[in-house]
C-alpha positions in Angstrom: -57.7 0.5 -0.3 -54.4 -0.3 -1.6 -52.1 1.8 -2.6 -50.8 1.7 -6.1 -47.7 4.4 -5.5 -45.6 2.7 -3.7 -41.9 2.6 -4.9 -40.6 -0.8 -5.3 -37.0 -0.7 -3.2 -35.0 -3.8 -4.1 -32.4 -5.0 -0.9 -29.0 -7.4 -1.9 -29.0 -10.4 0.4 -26.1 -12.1 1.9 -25.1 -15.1 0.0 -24.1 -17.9 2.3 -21.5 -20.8 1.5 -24.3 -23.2 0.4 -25.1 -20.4 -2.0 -28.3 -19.9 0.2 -29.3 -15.8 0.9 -29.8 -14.2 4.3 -31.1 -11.1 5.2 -32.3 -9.5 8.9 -35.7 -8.2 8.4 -35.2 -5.0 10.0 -34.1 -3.8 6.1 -37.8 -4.5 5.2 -39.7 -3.2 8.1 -38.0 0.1 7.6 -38.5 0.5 4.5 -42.3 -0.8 5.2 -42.6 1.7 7.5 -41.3 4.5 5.5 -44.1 3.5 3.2 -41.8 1.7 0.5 -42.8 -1.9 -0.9 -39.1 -4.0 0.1 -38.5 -6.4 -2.6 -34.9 -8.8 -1.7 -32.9 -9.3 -4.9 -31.4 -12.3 -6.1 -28.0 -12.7 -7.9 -29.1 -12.9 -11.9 -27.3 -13.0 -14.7 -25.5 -10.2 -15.8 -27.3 -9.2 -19.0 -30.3 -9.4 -17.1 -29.0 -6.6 -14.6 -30.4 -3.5 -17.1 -34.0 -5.1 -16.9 -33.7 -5.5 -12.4 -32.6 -1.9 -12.5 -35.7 -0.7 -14.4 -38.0 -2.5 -12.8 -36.8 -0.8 -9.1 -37.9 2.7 -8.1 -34.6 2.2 -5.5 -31.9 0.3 -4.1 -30.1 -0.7 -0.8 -27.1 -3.1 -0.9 -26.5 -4.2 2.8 -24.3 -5.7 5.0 -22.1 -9.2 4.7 -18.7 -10.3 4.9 -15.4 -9.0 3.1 -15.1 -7.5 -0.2 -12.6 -9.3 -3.0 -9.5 -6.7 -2.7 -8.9 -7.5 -6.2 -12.0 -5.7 -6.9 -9.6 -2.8 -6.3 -6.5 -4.4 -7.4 -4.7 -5.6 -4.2 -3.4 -9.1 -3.1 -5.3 -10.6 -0.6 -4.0 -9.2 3.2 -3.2 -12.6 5.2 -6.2 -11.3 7.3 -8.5 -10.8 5.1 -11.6 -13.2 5.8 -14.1 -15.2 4.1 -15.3 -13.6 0.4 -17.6 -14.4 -2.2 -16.2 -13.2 -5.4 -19.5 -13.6 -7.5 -21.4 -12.1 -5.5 -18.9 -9.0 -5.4 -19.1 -9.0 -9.0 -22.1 -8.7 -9.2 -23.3 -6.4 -6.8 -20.3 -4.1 -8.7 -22.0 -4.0 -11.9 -25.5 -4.2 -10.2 -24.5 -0.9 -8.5 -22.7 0.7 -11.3 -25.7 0.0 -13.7 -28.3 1.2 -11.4 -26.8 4.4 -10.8 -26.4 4.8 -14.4 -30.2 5.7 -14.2 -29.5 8.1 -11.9 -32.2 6.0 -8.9 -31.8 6.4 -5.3 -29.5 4.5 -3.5 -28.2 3.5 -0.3 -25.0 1.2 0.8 -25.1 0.0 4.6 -22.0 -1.1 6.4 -20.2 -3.4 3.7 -22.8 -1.3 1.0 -21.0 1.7 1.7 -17.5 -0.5 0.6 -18.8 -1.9 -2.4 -20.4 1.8 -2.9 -16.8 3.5 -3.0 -15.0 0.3 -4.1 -18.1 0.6 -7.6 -16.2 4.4 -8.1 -12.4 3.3 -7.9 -12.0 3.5 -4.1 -10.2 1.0 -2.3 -10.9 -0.5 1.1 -8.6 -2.0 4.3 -8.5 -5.1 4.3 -7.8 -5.9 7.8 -8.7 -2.6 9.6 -6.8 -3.7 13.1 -3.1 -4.1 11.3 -3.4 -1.6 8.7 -5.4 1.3 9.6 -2.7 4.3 10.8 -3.3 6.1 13.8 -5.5 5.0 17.3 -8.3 2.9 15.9 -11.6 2.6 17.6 -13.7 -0.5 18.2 -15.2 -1.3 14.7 -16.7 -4.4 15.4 -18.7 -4.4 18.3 -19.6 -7.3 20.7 -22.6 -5.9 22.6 -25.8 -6.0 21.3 -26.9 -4.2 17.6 -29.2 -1.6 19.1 -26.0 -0.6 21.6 -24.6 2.7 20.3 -20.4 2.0 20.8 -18.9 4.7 19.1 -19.3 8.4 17.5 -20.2 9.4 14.3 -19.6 13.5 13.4 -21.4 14.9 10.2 -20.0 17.2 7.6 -22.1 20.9 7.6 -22.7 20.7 3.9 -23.8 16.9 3.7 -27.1 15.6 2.5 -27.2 13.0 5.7 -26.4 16.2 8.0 -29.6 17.8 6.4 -31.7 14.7 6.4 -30.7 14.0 10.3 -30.2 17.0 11.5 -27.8 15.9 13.9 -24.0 16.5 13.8 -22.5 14.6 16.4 -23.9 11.1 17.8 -23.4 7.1 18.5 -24.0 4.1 16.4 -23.3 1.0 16.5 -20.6 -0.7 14.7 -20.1 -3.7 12.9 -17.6 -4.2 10.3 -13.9 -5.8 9.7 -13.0 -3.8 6.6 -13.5 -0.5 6.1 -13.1 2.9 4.0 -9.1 3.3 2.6 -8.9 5.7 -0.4 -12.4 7.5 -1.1 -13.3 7.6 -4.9 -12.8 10.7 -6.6 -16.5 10.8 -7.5 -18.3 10.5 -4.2 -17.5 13.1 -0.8 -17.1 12.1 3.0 -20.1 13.1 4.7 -19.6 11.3 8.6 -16.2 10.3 10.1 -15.5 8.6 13.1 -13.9 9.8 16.6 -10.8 8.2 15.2 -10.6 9.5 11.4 -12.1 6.3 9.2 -15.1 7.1 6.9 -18.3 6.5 8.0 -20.4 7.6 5.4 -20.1 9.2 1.8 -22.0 10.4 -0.7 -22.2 10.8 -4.6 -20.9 14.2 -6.1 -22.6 13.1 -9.7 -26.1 11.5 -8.6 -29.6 12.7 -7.1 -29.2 10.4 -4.2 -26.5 8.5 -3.4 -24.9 7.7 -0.3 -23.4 4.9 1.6 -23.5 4.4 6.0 -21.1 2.5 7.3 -23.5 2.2 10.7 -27.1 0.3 10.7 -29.8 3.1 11.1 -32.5 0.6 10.4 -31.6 -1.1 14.1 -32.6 2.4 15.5 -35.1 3.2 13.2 -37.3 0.6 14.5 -36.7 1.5 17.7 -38.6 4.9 17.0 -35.3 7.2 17.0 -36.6 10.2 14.5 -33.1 10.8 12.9 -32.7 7.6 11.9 -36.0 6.8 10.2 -35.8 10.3 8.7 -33.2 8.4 6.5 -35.5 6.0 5.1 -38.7 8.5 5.2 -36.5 10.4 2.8 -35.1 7.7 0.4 -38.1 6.4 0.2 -39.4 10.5 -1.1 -37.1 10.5 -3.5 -37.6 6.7 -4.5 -41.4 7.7 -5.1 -40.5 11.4 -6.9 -38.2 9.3 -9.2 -41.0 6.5 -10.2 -43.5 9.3 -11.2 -40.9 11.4 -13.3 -40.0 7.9 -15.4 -43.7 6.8 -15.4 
């Protein structure tokens, strides 16, 4: 029999130069697996963003290449690499308006960026010339399942509660990172060497961004990490029965 209750959990894609999307599949088996129905969204016009966010019970905006820094009103850093300025845009408003309905939502590795960037954050550009302090390897070159560097977890955070883990490795994949955390959303994970690694909203149900890729260890059967989609994907389904 199939089931009818399933929440319907739209994932961003990365848009390529030939305007073509991309997106690794390990996005969709976790949520599969979690028992949510993974639908990838398109970029669509703007005034058709209200009617996308109705129609999903959640959202996760993943992974890609470096935000427009005059998203957040900076000159572009001499380092800063490739960008796709619609596609910022859009996943801006697309973020912004979905959390207007107060839906769950996740941000994963650039997600959590556009996620803080959304609330008036700002990001670094280049993290290797303009982060201050001893700065860990960000931007791994082993393999995605390899775990390169700690994570810690604030006491009172909703991951810390979902994981139930405080101190642990991911992996790491990501030029750009946290600067200046939006007034609206909390740090709940920093690195070994200070930068953000996850935060969460002070003004929503559930919303949070990771700066690692759980889904990679997810798969893999690690308990703490597919505890994070097991739960979204609770709250996705809660949500669709209290607006039905």
């Amino acid at each position: 029999m199939v089931k009818k209750d399933k929440p319907v959990i739209g994932i961003t894609a990365r848009v390529e130069e030939n305007q073509t999307y991309s997106l690794d599949p390990v996005y969709g088996r976790a949520i599969l697996r979690a028992g949510g129905l993974p639908l990838i969204v398109p970029i669509v016009d703007e005034e058709d963003i209200p009617l996308l966010c109705e129609r999903l019970d959640g959202l996760i905006v993943t992974g890609g290449g470096d935000i427009n820094p005059t998203l957040y009103g900076e000159e572009p850093h001499l380092k800063l690499g490739a960008v796709y300025p619609g596609s910022d845009k859009y996943e801006k408003e697309l973020i912004l308006k979905f959390l207007e309905l107060d839906k769950p939502f996740i941000g994963m590795c650039r997600g959590l960026q556009m996620f803080n960037i959304s609330f008036g954050g700002t990001n670094y550009q280049d993290l290797e010339s303009q982060f201050e302090g001893e700065l860990h390897q960000h931007k791994q070159k082993a393999i995605r399942t390899h775990r390169t560097h700690s994570v810690t977890l604030e006491d009172d955070s909703i991951l810390y509660e979902i994981m139930k883990e405080k101190k642990f490795n991911v992996n790491s994949f990501h030029h750009q990172g946290v600067k200046d955390v939006s007034p609206q959303l909390t740090v709940a994970a920093y690195a070994a060497d200070g930068l953000v690694e996850a935060l969460e909203s002070k003004n929503h149900q559930f919303a949070m961004g990771i700066q690692w890729h759980p889904e990679e260890f997810a798969l893999q059967g690690d308990e703490a990490s597919m505890n994070i989609f097991n739960r979204f994907v609770e709250e996705c389904l809660v949500d669709k029965k209290q607006n039905q």
